[in-house]
C-alpha positions as CSV (number, residue, x, y, z in Angstrom):
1,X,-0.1,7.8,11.2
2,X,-2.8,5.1,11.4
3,X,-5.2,5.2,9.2
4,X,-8.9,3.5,8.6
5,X,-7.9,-0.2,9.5
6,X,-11.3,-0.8,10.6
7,X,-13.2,0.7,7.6
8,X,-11.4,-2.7,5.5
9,X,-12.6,-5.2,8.3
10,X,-16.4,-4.3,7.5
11,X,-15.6,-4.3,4.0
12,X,-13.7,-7.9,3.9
13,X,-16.7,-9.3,6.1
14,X,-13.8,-9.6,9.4
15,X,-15.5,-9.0,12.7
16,X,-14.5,-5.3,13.3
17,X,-13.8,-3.8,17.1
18,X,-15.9,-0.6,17.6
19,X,-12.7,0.9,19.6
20,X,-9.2,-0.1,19.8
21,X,-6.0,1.2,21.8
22,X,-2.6,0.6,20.5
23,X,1.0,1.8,22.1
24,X,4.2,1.8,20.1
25,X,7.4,1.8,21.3
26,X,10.4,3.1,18.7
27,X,13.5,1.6,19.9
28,X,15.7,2.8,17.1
29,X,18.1,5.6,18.8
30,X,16.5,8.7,16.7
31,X,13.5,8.2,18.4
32,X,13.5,6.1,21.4
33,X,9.8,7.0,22.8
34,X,6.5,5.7,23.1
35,X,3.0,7.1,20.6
36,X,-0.4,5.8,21.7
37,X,-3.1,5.5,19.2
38,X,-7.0,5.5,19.8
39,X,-9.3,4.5,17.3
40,X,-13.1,4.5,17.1
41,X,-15.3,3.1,14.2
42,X,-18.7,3.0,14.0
43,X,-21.1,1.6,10.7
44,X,-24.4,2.3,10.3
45,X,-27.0,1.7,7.3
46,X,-25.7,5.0,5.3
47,X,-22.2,4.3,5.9
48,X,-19.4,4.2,8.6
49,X,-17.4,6.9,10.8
50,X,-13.8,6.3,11.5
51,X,-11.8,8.8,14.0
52,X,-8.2,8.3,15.2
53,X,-5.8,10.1,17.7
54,X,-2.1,9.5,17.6
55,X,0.0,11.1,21.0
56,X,3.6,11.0,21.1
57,X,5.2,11.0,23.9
58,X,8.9,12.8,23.2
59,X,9.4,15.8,25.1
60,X,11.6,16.2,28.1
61,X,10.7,13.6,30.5
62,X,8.3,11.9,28.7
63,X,6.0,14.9,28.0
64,X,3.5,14.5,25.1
65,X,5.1,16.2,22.1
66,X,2.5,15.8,19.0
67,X,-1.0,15.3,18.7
68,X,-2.8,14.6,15.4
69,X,-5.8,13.3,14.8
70,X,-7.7,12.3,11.3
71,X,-11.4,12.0,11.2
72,X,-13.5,10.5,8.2
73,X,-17.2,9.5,6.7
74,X,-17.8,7.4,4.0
75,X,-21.7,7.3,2.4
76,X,-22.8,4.2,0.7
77,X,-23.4,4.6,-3.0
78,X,-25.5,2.0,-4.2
79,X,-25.2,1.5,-7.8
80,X,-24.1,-1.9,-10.0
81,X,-21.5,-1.4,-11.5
82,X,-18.8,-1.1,-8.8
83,X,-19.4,-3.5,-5.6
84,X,-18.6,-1.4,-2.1
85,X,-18.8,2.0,-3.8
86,X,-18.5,5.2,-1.6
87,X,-18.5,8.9,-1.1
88,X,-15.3,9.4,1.2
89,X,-14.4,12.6,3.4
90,X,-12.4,13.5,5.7
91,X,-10.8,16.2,7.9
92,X,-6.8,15.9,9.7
93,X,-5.4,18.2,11.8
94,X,-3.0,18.0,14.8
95,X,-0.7,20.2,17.2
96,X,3.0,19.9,17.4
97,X,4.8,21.0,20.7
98,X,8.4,22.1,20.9
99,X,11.0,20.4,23.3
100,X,12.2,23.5,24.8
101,X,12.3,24.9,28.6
102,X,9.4,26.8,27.4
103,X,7.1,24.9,25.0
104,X,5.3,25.9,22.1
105,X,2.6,24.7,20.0
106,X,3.4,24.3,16.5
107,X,0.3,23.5,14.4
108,X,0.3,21.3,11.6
109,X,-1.3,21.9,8.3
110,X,-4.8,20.7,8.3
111,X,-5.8,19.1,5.3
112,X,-9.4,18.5,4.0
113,X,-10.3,15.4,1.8
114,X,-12.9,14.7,-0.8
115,X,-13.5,11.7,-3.3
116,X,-14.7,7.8,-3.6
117,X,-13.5,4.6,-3.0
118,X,-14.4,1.0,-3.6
119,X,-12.6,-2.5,-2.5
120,X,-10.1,-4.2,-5.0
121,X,-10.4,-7.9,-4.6
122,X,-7.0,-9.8,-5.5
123,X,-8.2,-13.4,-5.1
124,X,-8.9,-13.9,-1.5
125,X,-6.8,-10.5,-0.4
126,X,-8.7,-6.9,-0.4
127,X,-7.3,-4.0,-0.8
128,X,-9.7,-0.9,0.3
129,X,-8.9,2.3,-1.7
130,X,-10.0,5.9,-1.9
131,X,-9.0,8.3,-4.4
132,X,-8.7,11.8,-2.7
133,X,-8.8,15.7,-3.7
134,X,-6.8,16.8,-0.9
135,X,-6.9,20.5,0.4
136,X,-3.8,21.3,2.5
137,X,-3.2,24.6,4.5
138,X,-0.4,26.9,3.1
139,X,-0.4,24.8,-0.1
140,X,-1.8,26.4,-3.3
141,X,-2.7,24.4,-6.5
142,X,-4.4,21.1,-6.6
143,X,-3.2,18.1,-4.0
144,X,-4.3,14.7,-4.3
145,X,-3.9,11.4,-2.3
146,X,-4.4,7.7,-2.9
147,X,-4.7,5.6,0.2
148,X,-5.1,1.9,0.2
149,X,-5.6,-0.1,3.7
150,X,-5.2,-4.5,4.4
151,X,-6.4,-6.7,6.1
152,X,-5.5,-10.4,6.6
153,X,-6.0,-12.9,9.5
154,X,-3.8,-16.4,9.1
155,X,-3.5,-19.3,10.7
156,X,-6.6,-19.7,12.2
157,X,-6.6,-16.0,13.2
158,X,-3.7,-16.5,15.2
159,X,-1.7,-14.0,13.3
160,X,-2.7,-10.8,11.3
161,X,-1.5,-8.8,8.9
162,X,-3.1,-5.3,8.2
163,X,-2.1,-1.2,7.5
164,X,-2.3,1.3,4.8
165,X,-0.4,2.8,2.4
166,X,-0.8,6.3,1.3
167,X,0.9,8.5,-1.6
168,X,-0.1,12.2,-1.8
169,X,1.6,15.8,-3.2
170,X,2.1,19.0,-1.1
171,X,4.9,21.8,-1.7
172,X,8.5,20.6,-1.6
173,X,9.4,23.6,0.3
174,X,6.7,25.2,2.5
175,X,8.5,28.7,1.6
176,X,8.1,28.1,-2.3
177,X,4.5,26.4,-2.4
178,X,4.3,25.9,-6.2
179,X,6.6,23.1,-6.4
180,X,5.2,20.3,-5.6
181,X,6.5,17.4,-4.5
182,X,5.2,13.5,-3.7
183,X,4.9,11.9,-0.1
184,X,4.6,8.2,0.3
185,X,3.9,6.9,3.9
186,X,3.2,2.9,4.5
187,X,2.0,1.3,8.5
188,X,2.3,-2.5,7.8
189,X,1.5,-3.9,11.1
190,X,2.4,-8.2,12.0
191,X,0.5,-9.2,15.0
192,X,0.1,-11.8,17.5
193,X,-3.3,-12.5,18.5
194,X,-3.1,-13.8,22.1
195,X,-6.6,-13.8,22.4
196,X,-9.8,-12.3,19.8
197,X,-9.3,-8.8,21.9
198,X,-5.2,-8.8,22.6
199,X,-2.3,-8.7,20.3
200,X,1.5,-8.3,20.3
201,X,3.3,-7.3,17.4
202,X,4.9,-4.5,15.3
203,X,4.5,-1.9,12.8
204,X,7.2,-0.1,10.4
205,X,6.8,2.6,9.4
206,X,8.2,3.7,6.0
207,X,8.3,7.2,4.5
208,X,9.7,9.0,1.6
209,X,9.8,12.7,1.7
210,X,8.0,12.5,5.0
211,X,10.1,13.8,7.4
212,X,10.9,17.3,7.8
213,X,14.1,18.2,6.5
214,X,15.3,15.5,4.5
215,X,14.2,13.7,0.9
216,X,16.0,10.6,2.0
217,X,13.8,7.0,2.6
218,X,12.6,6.3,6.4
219,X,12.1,3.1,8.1
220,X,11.1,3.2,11.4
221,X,10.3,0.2,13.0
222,X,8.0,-0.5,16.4
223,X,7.0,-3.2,18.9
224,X,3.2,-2.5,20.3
225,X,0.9,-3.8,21.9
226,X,-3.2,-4.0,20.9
227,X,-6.3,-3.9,22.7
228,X,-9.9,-3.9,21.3
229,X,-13.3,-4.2,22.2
């Protein structure tokens, strides 16, 4: 899913589109269908919101067959020791739907998240990380996740590179919750910039113990197109 691109533009001092509509196409023959993503970010002087909505469109004749959205608010925390320090929740939740004659709605596990985060500057590249106390339905214990998220324009803004990267533990098996197990799910996303507001591109998607069913490494790449204002 993607995650709080817009949160590192204000943070690395890149103009930042309030909203911003992606589609995705996966052309690789497990999948073969189209997601659209919507995103929304708005700062203000105690902070910033950031909402996304992922659709995908995979059900018999191009029906939508998941939607998930994640919503989050970070709080300033002014202090000097650590530049771009904040107070990070956030709240995910989404609704599965079966390919069947007669659909169902599967939910997925909504997850509550609690912690901080702060920039990491590596010369002229920022990484913006959170560090996460991660409440997961069905899962008992303590879950965590670490989430970092890029940014970098090139050539003259011409071309970008941007996404996120995020590693967090839930049950291995949902039918034995007390073994846990490690997720790791990266976005990177190369674009195009037409113009300031357009861009053509893709993303891949890369997952380890991600997808349902199976411990093995993902890579699911896209071609999309990007629109903000």
């Amino acid at each position: 899913m993607r995650k709080l691109l817009c949160s590192l533009l204000l943070a690395s001092g890149i103009h930042a589109h309030a909203q911003e509509l992606q589609l995705h196409y996966d052309f690789l023959k497990e999948r073969q269908y189209l997601t659209g993503t919507f995103e929304i970010f708005k700062p203000d002087r105690l902070g910033s919101t950031f909402m996304f909505t992922d659709v995908d469109f995979n059900r018999h004749k191009g029906g939508a067959s998941l939607a998930y959205f994640e919503i989050a608010r970070k709080f300033n925390i002014p202090n000097k020791a650590i530049d771009g320090l904040n107070a990070h929740i956030e709240y995910n939740d989404g609704l599965l739907i079966s390919k069947s004659e007669t659909p169902i709605g599967i939910p997925i596990n909504r997850a509550v998240l609690a912690g901080v985060g702060f920039p990491v500057k590596l010369g002229n590249f920022v990484l913006n990380t959170s560090y996460l106390y991660k409440n997961i339905q069905r899962s008992n214990g303590l879950d965590g996740q670490f989430t970092a998220v890029w940014h970098q324009n090139l050539f003259n803004d011409k071309m970008t590179i941007r996404g996120f990267l995020d590693v967090w533990s839930q049950p291995k098996h949902w039918n034995d919750k007390n073994k846990k197990t490690a997720v790791l799910l990266t976005e990177p996303q190369f674009l195009y910039n037409i113009t300031p507001k357009f861009s053509i591109g893709s993303e891949v998607e890369i997952s380890k113990n991600f997808v349902v069913g199976t411990d093995d490494l993902k890579v699911f790449p896209t071609v999309m197109v990007k629109w903000g204002w």
